[in-house]
N, C-alpha and C positions, 0 to 999 in steps of 0.2 A: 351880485350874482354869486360872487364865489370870495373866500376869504385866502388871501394869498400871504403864505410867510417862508420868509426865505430864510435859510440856514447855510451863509457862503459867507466869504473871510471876508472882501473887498468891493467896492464898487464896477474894479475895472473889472473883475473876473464875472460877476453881476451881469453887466452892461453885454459881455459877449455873451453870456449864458441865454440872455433873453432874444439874443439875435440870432445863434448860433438853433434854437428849438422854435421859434416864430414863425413859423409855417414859409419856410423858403423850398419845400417838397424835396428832391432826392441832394440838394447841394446844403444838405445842412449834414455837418460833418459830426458837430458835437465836442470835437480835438478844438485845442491851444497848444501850442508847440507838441513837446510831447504827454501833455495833458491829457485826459477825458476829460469830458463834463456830462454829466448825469441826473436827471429829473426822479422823483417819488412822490409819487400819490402816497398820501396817509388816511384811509379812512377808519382809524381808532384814533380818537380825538382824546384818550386820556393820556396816548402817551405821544405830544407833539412836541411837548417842550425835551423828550430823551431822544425823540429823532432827530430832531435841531440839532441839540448837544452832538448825539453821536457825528450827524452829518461833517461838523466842524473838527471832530476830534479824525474821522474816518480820511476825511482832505489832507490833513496835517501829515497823515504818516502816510497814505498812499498814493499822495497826487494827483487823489480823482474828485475831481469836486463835484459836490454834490447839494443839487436844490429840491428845499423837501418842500410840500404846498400841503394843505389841509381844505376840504370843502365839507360846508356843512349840509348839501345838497345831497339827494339820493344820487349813491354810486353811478347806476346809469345816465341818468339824465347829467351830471358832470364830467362825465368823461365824452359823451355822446358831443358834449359842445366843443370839446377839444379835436377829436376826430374830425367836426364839420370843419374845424380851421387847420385839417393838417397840422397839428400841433400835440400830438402825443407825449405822455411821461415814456419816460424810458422805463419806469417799470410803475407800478400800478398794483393797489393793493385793493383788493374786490373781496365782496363775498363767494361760497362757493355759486352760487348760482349763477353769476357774473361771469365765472372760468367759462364755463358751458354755456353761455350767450355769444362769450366773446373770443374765444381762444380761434376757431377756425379761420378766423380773419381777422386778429389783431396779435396774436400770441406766436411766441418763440416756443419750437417744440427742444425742451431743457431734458428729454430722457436717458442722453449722456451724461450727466450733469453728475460728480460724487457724492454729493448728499440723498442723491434719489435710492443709493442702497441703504440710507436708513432711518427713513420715515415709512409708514404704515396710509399717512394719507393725504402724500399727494395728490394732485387731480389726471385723472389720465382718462382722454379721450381719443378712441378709435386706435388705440396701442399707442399714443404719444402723451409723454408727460407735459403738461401745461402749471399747473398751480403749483407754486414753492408756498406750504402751509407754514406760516406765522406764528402760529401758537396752536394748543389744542382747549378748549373751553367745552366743561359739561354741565347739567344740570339735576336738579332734584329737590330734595328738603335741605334745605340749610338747619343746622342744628347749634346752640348755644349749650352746649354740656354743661357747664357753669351751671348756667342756669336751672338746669335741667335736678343737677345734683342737689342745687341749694334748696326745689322746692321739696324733691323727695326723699333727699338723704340717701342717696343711691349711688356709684358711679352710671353714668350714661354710657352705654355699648349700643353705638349706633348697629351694628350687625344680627341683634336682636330685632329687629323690629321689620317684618317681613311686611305681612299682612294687613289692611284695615283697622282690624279688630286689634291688634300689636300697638295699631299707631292710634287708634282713641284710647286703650288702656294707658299710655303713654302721659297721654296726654288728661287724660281722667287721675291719675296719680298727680301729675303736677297743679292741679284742681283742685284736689282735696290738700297737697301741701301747701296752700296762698298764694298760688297763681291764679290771679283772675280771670283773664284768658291768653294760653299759652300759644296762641298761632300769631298770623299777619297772613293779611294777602295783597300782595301790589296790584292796583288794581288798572296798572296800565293797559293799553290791548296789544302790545305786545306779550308781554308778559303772556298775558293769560292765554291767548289765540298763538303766536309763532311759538311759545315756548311749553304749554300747558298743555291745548289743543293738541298740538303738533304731535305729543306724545301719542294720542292714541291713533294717528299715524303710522308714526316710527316701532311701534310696539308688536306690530302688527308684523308679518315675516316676510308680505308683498307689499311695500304701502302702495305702489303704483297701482295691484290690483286692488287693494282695498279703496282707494278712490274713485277708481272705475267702477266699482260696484255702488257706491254710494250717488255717482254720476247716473248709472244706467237705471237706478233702480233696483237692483235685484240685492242690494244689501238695506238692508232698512238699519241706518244710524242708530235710531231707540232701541233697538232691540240686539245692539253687538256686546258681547261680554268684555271686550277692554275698556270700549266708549263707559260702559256702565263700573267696571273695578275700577277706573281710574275717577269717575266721578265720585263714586264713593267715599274716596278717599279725598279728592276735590273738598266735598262734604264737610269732613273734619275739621280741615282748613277754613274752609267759607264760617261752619254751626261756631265754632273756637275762637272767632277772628276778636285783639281787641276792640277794631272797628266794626262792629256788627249791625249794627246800625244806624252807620253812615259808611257802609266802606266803598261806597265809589267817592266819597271826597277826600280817603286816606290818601296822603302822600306819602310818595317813597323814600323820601331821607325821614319821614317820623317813624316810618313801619323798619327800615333799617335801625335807625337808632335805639329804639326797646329790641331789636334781635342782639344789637350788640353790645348793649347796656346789660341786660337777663329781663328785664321786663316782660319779655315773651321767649319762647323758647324755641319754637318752628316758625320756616317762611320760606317758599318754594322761591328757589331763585338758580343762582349757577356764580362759576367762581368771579365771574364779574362786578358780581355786588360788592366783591371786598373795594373795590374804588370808592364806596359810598363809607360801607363800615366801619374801614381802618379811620377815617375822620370823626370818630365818635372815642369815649371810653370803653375798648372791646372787652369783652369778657378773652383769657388765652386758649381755653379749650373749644374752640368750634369748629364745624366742617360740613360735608355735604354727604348725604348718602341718598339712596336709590328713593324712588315714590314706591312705598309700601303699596300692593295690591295684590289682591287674591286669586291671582291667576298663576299658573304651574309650570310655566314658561322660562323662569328664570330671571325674567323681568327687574323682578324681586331685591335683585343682588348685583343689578347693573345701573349704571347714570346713562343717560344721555347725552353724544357726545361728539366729539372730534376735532375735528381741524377747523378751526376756526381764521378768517381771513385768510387771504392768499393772495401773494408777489405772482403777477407774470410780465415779460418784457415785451416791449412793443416788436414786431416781424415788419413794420411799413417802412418804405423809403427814408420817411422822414429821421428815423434812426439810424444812425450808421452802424456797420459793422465792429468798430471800435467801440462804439458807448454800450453795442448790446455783448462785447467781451469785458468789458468793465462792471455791467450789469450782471452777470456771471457769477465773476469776481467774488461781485458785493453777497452774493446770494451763499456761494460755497464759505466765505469770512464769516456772516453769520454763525453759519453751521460746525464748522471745523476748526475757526482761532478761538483761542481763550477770551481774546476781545469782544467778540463777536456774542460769544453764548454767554458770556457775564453781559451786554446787553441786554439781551433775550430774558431771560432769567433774574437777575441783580437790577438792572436798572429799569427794564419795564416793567417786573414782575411777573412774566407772563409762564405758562408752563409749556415748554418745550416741547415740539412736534416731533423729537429725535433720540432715537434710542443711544447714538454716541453723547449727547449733551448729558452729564451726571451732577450738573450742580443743584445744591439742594435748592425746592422749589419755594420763594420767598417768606408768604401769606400761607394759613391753614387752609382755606378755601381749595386754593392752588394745590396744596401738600394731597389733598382729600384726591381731588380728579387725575392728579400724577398715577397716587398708588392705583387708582380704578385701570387707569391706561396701560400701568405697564403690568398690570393682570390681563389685559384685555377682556376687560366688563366694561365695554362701552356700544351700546345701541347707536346704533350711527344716526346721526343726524338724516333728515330727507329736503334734501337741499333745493326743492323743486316748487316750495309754493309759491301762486300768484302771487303781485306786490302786493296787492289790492288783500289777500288774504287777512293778514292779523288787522287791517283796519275794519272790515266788516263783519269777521268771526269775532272779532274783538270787541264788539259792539255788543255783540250777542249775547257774548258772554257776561259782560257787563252787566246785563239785563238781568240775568240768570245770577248773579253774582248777588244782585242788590233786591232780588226776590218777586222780580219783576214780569220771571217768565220760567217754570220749572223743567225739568230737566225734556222732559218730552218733546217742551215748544221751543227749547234750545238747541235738540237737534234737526226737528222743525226747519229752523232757519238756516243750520250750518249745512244742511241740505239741500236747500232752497239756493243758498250760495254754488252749490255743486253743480246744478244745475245747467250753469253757465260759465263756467270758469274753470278757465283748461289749465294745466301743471306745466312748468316752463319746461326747455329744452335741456335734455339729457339722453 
């Protein structure tokens, strides 16, 4: 059911850890002399073996020990089986929609807390801070300048390229210099539906009324100017793709690896791809810039984006008042020791939620969605769709992807979905 790794010095510290959280309800203390001890959900599975690590190094010098577990299971549904056995992490790392399912009855309200002056995006519900954000992750065109420059003899200035029309001239230049076909498109349904889709969502300045309209009827999907600017350019990506002709059996380590060999030049993703890419020959000049579209919005010149995962601590009996000050602790350490943001930063990679953290950001990916953030050109995420969303708009898209089903009958169905499928709690 669930994969368990523990990150603790010794057996005997082990053996209490497991009794000490095992569902003994309000007499589980969590203390060893004057010890903590302290449980972590990890659900970023790329960096388990640096939370390990940290966990052992973090015991070492503060005498709080710490066991990290990883599940490969959807967030809720594994945590939901810990709750049924009284047996909570002492803190717990969710997506944002998780905060807002789970905060009013599992969450410590942290709006004291010193690092809450300086993030941007926290989670806060009904005026109480809930979600300690973990990183910040955007999305858009990934771009291989390398490559870009080698077909055209150019330098690449991602900042040029605004519009549709900007991004096939682009991409028609690297055409005529011996690029056979300069895009990629992963043709997972996430990808395409949570992150793709999702845009012409987030793009929007209500997405909640924008869905309500496509719910009630009175917005007709086919006929909206972003759904259509963004397919457009969709478009370019999909007509360009090396796999065009099979691209629902592209895989995403082949389509990663021609972005970061030069093989291809575009491929809609976000800084998270670097986990795939940096394991190939990368080209050095690459990054992420905004999805080019013909709208006057501003769009244009923004990623999509935000706080990505988030820490919150257990509020139930089963925690005690000492693990959830220890849990604290661990949160402001992050934020505030040099240990802590070299973490963050240096040993996960990840781009920091915080305006005091100034270490430079690892990866170019990373480097690209920093500088967006700390302009503040990021579209915020809309952290409210159904589960069931990117598996069935995902389909759809697919459909439409592999020419299956044109754009009309692909909003058709993403409609059709609307129909009956409500947006979570927020």
């Amino acid at each position: 059911m669930k994969k368990r790794i523990i990150a603790i010095l010794s057996a005997a510290v082990l053996a209490f850890s497991l009794t000490a959280c095992g569902g003994s309800g309000g007499d589980a203390t969590g203390d060893s002399g004057d010890k903590a001890s302290i449980t972590i959900f990890n659900s970023k599975m790329e960096i388990q073996s640096q939370m390990e690590e940290m966990a052992k190094e973090y015991s070492e010098e503060k005498g709080v020990e710490i066991e990290v577990y990883y599940s490969s299971d959807t967030v809720a549904a594994h945590l939901s089986t810990r709750y049924a056995a009284n047996d909570p992490y002492t803190i717990s790392m969710v997506d944002a929609k998780d905060v807002y399912a789970l905060a009013a009855d599992h969450a410590v309200d942290l709006s004291d807390q010193d690092w809450v002056k300086n993030t941007t995006q926290a989670i806060t519900i009904d005026g109480k801070t809930y979600g300690f954000p973990v990183c910040v992750e955007a999305r858009g065109i990934i771009y291989n300048a390398d490559a870009v420059k080698k077909a055209t003899g150019k330098d690449f200035d991602p900042t040029t390229i605004k519009t549709t029309a900007d991004f096939q001239a682009i991409v028609d230049e690297c055409i005529k210099g011996g690029m056979a076909s300069p895009t990629g498109v992963m043709k997972e349904d996430w990808s395409l539906a949570a992150h793709f889709l999702a845009e012409v969502y987030e793009q929007h300045d209500d997405p909640d009324a924008f869905i309500a309209g496509i719910k009630d009827g009175s917005i007709k999907l086919a006929d909206d100017a972003k759904f259509n600017q963004l397919m457009d350019t969709f478009d370019v990506l999909k007509n360009n793709n090396y796999a065009k002709d099979a691209a629902i059996s592209a895989e995403r380590e082949v389509t990663e690896q021609k972005l970061a060999e030069g093989e291809i030049a575009f491929m809609f993703g976000g800084n998270w791809d670097w986990s795939v890419i940096n394991a190939y020959d990368y080209s050095e000049n690459m990054g992420i810039m905004p999805v080019p579209n013909d709208a006057t919005d501003g769009s244009s010149e923004k990623l999509v984006g935000g706080g990505s995962k988030y820490f919150f601590i257990d509020s139930s009996e089963n925690t005690s008042d000492a693990q959830r000050q220890a849990a604290k602790d661990f949160l402001n350490w992050l934020v505030n020791d040099e240990k802590g943001q070299q973490f963050i930063v240096e040993k996960c990679a990840l781009v920091p939620a915080y305006s005091n953290i100034t270490l430079a950001v690892q990866d170019p990916l990373g480097a690209s969605v920093k500088k967006y953030a700390d302009a503040d050109a990021l579209i915020a995420n809309y952290n409210y769709l159904p589960d069931d969303h990117y598996a069935k708009c995902g389909a759809s898209f697919q459909k439409y992807l592999a020419g299956e089903v044109d754009r009309a009958g692909f909003a058709d169905e993403v409609t059709a979905y609307w129909k009956t499928a409500e947006v979570g709690a927020h």
